[in-house]
N, C-alpha and C positions, 0 to 999 in steps of 0.2 A: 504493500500500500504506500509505504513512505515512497518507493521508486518512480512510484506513476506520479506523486506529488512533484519530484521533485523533473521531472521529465517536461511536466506541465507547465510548472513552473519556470524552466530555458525555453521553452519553446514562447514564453509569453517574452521572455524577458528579449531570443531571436528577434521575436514579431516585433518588439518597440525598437528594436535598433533597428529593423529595416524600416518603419516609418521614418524616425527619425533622420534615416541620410536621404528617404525620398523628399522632404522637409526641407533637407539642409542642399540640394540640389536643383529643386524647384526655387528656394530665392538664391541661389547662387547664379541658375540660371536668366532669370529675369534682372539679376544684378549686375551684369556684366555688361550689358547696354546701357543700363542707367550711370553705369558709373564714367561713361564718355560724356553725358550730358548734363554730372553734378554739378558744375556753377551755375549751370543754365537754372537747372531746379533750384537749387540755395537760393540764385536772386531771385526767382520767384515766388519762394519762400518769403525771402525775408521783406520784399517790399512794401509791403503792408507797414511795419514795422520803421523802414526808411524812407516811409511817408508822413509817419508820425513824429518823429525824431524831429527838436527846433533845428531851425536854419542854421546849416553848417555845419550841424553834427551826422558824425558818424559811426560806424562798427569799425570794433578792431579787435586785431586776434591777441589773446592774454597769453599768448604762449609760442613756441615757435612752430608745431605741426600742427598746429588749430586751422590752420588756413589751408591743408590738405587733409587734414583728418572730419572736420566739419562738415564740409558738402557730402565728403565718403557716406558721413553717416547718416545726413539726409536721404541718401541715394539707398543705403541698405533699409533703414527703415520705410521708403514708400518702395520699395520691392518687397518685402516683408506685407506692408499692406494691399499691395499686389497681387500676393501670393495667398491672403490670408484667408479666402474662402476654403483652398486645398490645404491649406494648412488644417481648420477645423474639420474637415471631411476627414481626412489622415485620424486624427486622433478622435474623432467619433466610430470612428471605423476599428480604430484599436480599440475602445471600449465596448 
């Protein structure tokens, strides 16, 4: 009895790790064209915000890879949101 638990139990644990790299390959997937277009997205992002800003002010980066790591992660989080209907399917589907 313990053998078939524990048999159960890799094979669930197999099943989450195959969702989880079809997961990690569908926004990989979808990430990799958005990431030729992250300033584009950033400034369209942020303009909202650099319309608000008084006259003459601006954004600046607090750090030194803020200004290539920023947009990156614009760009992975709306692929992420992108992605995120099959994301949910994946993990209702595990459960």
């Amino acid at each position: 009895m313990a053998d078939e638990q524990q048999e159960t139990f890799l094979s669930h644990l197999v099943e989450l790790r195959d969702r989880l790299i079809r997961i990690l390959i569908a926004v990989g997937v979808v990430f990799v064209p958005l990431a030729f277009y992250a300033r584009e997205l950033y400034s369209l992002l942020a303009d909202p915000l650099l319309k608000k800003l008084p006259a003459g002010g601006q954004m600046i980066a607090t750090d030194v890879v803020g200004v290539f790591l920023v947009p990156m992660k614009v760009s992975l989080m709306t692929a992420f949101l992108v992605v995120l209907p099959y994301v949910l399917y994946q993990v209702w589907a595990f459960v």
